[in-house]
C-alpha positions as CSV (number, residue, x, y, z in Angstrom):
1,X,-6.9,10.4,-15.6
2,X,-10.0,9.0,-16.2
3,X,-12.1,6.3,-14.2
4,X,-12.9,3.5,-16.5
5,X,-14.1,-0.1,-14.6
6,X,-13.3,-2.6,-17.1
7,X,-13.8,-5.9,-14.8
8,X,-15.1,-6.6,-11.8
9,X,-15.0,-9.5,-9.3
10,X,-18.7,-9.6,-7.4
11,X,-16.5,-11.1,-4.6
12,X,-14.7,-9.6,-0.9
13,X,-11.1,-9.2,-2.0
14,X,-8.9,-8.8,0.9
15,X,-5.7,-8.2,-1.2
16,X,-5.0,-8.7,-5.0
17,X,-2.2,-8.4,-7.6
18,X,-0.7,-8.7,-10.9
19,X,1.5,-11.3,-12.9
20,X,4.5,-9.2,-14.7
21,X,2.6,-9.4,-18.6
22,X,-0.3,-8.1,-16.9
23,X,-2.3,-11.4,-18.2
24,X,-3.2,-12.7,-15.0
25,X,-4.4,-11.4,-11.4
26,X,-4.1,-13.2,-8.0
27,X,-6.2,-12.3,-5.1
28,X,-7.9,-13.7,-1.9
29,X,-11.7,-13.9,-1.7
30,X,-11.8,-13.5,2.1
31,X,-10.4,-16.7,3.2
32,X,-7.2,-18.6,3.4
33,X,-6.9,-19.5,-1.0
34,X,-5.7,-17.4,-3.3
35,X,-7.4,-17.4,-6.8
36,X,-5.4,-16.9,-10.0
37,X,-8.1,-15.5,-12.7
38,X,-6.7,-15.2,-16.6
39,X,-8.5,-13.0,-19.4
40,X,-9.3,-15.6,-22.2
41,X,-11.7,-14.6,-25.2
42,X,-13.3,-12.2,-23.5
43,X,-13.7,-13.3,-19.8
44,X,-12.2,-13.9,-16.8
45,X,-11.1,-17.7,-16.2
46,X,-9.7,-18.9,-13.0
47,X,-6.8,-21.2,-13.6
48,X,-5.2,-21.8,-10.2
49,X,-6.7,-22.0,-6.4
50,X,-3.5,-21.9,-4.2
51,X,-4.3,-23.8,-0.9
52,X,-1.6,-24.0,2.0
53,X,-2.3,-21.4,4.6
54,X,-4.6,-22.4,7.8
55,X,-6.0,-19.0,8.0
56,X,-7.2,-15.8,6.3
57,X,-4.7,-14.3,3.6
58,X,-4.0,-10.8,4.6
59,X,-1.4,-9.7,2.0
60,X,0.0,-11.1,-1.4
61,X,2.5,-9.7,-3.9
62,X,3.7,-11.0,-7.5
63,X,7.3,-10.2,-8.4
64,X,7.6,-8.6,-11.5
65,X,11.1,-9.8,-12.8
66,X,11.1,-13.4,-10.7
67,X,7.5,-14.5,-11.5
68,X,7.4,-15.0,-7.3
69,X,4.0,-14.9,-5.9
70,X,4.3,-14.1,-2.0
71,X,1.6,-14.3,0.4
72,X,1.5,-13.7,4.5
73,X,-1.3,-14.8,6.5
74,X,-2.8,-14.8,9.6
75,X,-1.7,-18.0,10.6
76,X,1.3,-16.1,11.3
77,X,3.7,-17.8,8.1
78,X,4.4,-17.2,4.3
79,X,4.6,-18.9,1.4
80,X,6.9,-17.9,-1.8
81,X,5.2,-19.6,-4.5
82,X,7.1,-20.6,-8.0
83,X,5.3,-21.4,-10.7
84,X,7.1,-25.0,-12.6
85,X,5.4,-26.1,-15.5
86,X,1.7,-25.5,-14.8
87,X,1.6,-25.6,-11.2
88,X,2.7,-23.4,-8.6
89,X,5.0,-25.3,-6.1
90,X,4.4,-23.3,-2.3
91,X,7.7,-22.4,-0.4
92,X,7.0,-22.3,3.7
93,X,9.2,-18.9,5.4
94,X,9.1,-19.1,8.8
95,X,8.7,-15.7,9.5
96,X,9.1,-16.5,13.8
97,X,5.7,-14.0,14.4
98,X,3.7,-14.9,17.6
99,X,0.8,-12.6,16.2
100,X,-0.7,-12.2,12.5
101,X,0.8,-11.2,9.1
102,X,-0.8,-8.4,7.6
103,X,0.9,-7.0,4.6
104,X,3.7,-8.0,2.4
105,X,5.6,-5.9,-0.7
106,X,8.4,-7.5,-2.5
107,X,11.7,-5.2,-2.8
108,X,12.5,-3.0,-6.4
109,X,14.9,-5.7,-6.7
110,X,13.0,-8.5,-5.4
111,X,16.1,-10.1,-3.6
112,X,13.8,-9.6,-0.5
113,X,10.3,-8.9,0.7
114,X,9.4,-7.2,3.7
115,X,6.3,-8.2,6.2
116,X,4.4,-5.9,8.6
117,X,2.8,-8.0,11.6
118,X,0.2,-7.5,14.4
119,X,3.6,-8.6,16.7
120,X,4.6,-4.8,16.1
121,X,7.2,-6.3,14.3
122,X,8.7,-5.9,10.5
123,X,10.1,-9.1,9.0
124,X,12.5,-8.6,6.0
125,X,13.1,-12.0,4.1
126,X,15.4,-13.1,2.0
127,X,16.8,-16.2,0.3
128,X,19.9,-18.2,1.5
129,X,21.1,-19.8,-1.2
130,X,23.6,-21.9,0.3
131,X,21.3,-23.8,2.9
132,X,18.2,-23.2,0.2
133,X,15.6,-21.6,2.1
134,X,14.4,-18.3,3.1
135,X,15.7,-16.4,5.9
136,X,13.9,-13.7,8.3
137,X,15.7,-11.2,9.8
138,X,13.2,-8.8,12.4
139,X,12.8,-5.5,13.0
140,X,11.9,-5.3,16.8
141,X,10.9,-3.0,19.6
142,X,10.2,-0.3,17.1
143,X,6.6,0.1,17.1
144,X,4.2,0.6,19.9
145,X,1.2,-1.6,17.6
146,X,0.5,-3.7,14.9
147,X,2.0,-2.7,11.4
148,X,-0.4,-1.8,9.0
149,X,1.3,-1.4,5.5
150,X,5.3,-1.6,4.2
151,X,6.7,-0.1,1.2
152,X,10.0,0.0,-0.2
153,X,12.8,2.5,-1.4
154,X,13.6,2.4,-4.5
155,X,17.2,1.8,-3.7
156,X,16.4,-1.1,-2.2
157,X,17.7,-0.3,1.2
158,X,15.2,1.9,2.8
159,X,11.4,0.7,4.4
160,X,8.7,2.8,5.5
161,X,6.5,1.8,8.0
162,X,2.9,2.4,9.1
163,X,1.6,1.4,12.5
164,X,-1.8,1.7,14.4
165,X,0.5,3.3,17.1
166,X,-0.1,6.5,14.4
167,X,3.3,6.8,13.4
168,X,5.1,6.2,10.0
169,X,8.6,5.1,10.8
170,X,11.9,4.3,8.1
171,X,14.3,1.9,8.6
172,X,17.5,0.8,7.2
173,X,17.4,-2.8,5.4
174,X,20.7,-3.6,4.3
175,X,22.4,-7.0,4.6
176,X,25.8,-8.5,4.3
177,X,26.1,-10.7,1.3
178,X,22.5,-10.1,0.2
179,X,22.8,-6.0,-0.8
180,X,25.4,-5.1,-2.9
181,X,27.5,-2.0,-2.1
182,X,25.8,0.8,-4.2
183,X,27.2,4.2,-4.5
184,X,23.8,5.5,-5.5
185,X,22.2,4.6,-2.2
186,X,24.5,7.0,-0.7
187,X,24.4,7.1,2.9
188,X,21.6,4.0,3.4
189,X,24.5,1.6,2.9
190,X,26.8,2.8,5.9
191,X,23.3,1.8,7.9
192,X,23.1,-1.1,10.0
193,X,20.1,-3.5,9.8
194,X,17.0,-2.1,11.5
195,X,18.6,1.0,12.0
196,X,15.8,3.7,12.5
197,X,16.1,6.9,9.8
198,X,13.4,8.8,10.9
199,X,10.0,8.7,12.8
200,X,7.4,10.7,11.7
201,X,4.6,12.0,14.6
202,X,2.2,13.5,12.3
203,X,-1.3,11.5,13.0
204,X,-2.8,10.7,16.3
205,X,-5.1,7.9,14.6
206,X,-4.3,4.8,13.0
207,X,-1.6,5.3,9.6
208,X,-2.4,3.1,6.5
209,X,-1.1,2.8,3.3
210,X,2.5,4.1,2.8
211,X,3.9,4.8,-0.3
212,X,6.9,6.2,-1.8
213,X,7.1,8.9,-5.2
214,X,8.7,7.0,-8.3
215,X,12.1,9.2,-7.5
216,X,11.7,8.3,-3.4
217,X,11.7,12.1,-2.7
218,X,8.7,11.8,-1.6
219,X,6.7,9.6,1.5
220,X,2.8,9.0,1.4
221,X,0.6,7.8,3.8
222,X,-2.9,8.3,4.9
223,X,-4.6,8.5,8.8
224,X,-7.6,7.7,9.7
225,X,-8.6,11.0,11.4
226,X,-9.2,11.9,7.3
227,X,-5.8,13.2,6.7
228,X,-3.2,12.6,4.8
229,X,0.5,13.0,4.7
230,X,3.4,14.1,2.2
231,X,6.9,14.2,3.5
232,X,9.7,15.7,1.1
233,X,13.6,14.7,1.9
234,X,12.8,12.7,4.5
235,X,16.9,11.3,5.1
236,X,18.3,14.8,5.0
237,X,15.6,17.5,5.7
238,X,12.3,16.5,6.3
239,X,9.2,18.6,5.6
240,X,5.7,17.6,6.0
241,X,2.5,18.6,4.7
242,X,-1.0,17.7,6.2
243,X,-4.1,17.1,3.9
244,X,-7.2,17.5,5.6
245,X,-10.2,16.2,3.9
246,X,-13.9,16.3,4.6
247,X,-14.7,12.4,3.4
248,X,-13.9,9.4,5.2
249,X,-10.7,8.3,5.9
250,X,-8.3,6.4,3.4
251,X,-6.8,2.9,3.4
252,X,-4.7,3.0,0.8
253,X,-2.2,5.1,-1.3
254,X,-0.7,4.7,-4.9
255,X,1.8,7.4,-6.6
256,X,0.7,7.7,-10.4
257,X,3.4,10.1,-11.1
258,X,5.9,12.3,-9.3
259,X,3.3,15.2,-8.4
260,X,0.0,12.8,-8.6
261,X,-1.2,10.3,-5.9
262,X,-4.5,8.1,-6.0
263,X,-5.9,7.4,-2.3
264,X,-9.2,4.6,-1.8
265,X,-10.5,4.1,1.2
266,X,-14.3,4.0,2.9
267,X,-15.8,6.6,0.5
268,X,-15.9,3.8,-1.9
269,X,-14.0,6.1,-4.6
270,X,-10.8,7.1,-5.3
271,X,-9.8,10.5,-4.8
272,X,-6.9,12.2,-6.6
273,X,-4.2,14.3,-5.1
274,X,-2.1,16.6,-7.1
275,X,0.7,18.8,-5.9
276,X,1.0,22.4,-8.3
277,X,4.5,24.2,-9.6
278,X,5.8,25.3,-5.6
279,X,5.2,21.5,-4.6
280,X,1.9,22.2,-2.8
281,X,-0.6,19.3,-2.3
282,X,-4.3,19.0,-2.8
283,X,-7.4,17.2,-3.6
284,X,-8.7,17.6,-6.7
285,X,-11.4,15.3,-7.3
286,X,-13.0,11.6,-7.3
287,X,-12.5,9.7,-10.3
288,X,-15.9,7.7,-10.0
289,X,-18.4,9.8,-9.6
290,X,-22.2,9.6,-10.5
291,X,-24.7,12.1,-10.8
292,X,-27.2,11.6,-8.4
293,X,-29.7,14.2,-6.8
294,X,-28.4,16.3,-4.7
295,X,-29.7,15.8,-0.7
296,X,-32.3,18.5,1.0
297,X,-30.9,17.5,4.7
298,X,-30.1,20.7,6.0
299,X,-28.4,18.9,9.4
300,X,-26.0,17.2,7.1
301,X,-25.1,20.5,5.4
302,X,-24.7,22.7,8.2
303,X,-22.6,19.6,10.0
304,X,-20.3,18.8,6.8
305,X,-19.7,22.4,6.8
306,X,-19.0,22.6,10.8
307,X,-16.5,19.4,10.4
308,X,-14.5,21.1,7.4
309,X,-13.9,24.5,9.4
310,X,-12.9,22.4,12.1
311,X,-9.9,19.9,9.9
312,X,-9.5,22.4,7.1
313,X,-6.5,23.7,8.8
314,X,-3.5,22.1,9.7
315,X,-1.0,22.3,12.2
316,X,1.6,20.8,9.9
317,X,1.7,22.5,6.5
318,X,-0.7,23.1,3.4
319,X,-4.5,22.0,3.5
320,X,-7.8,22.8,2.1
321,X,-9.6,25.3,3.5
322,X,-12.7,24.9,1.6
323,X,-15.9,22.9,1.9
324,X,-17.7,21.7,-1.1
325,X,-20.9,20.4,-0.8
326,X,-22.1,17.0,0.7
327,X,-21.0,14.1,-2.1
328,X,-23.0,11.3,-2.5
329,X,-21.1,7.7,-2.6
330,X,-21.7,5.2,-5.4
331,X,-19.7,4.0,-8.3
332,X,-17.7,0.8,-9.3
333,X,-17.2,-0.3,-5.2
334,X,-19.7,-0.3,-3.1
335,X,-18.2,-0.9,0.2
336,X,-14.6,0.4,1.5
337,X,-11.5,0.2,-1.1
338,X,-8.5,-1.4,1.0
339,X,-6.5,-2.4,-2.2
340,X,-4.5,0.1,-4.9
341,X,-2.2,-1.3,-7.4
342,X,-0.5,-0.1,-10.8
343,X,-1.0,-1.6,-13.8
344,X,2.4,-1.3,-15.1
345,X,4.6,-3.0,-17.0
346,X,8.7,-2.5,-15.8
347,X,10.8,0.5,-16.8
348,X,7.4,2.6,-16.9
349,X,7.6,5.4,-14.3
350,X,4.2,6.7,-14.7
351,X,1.0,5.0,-13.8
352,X,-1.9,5.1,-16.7
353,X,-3.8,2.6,-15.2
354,X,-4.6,0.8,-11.7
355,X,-6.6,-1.5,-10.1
356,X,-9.0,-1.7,-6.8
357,X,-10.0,-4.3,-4.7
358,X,-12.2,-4.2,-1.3
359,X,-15.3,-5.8,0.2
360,X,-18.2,-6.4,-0.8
């Protein structure tokens, strides 16, 4: 997979994503408006500016089925936004938080959308079509801190978790009357609402961006002691694998493919992960770099090499155990990636291309 940056936006992006043709892109510039860009003739044209929130927009999603843009703020609400004619009509979701929103992700089937908070609570929403408005069920008493990142099963049911507490937890999500009765979910349907499935104690740092593998036999999620995490099975039989790197930590995480993953984070480039034939993980490379001279600081040498020997090993499966030379930063971003999403259209299981966002 090659790193190609086709367009950028000379602007702090917070959070960012996609309409379903792939047309459009909606992010926040650091503030409480969301921006709706279109690529017309050759440039970049904003068409919307989405004002309702009193605060700083810390997570946005666009449904890929429902055209349903969804945004959580720190102002503690959200907004489901539907687009009639040319405008784009806002939907208030009391979401009942006393602390902020921080991350939203719509389900596979997009009859719900789950929010992680700073009130160490998980908000799954979802509309009630008889009274006509959205409904928010919580997931409380779970986490010890704020919820950093949320992603979704793909049967629908199942939510991981990530948490400044350093755990990745996963929950049940099913509801009466909202989730059918699916034989393929197996077991996740006999599951009551909030249920816990499993909680995994791998980092002893802050986790971020949690992801789940096409198939959702495999869990993702990064710490920021510059490891990162692959759990196989994790309903029936979990095993874990720790990936310790000698960069800076990641913030985000986004399968390409079954046995491929793409982290960003503060090194300002994203690094590839690839797992080999016996389902082994490792890094194999950064996707941006640039040749630039190599630096004559012996210190920094002798202490990169000191750190590696120290977090090559872990205590919890595979790792690299060797140390490559001191990499110097610089590409496309120039400050810390917090923002990985495919650029897909639906039915396609792999990933060919993807899009970044962070400050600047």
């Amino acid at each position: 997979m090659a790193a190609v940056a086709v367009h950028q936006f000379a602007q702090c992006i917070t959070c960012h994503a996609w309409s379903p043709d792939r047309t459009m892109v909606a992010f926040c510039p650091n503030n409480n408006e969301v921006h709706i860009y279109k690529f017309i003739k050759d440039r970049w044209e904003k068409l919307h500016v989405l004002y309702k929130h009193d605060q700083i927009i810390s997570g946005i999603d666009w449904s890929m089925r429902s055209n349903k843009i969804v945004t959580v703020s720190h102002d503690r609400n959200s907004y489901v936004w539907n687009q009639e004619a040319s405008e784009w009509v806002p939907t208030l979701v009391i979401l009942r938080l006393n602390r902020a929103a921080l991350c939203v992700q719509w389900s596979p089937k997009e009859n719900k959308f789950a929010v992680g908070s700073g009130a160490k609570t998980v908000c799954v929403c979802y509309y009630e079509q008889e009274n006509n408005w959205w409904v928010s069920k919580l997931i409380r008493k779970k986490h010890n801190s704020s919820v950093t990142g949320v992603a979704w099963h793909p049967n629908n049911i199942l939510l991981a978790t990530t948490s400044t507490d350093g755990k990745c937890r996963v929950f049940s999500t099913f509801i009466k009357g909202v989730d059918p009765r699916d034989s393929s979910a197996g077991s996740s349907n006999e599951l009551k609402f909030g249920e816990q499935i499993a909680q995994l104690d791998l980092s002893f740092t802050w986790a971020f961006g949690v992801k789940w593998s096409p198939s959702g036999n495999t869990l993702a999620y990064a710490g920021h002691n510059s490891m990162i995490y692959f759990i196989e099975d994790v309903e029936s039989s979990p095993s874990a694998q720790t990936i310790a790197f000698r960069d800076l930590p990641l913030r985000d995480v986004l399968f390409v493919s079954e046995r491929m993953l793409i982290g960003v984070g503060f090194d300002c480039n994203p690094l590839v992960f690839a797992a080999d034939e016996t389902g082994l993980w490792s890094s194999v490379k950064f996707l941006d770099e640039k040749k630039t001279a190599q630096s004559s600081s012996k210190y920094g040498s002798q202490f990169s090499e000191a750190f590696g020997k120290l977090y090559g090993q872990s205590k919890h499966g595979a790792s690299n155990d060797t140390v490559e030379p001191s990499r110097p930063r610089g590409g496309a971003h120039e400050n810390c990636i917090t923002c990985i999403v495919p650029l897909r259209k639906g039915g396609e299981t792999v990933v060919k291309r993807f899009s970044t966002s962070g400050r600047s």
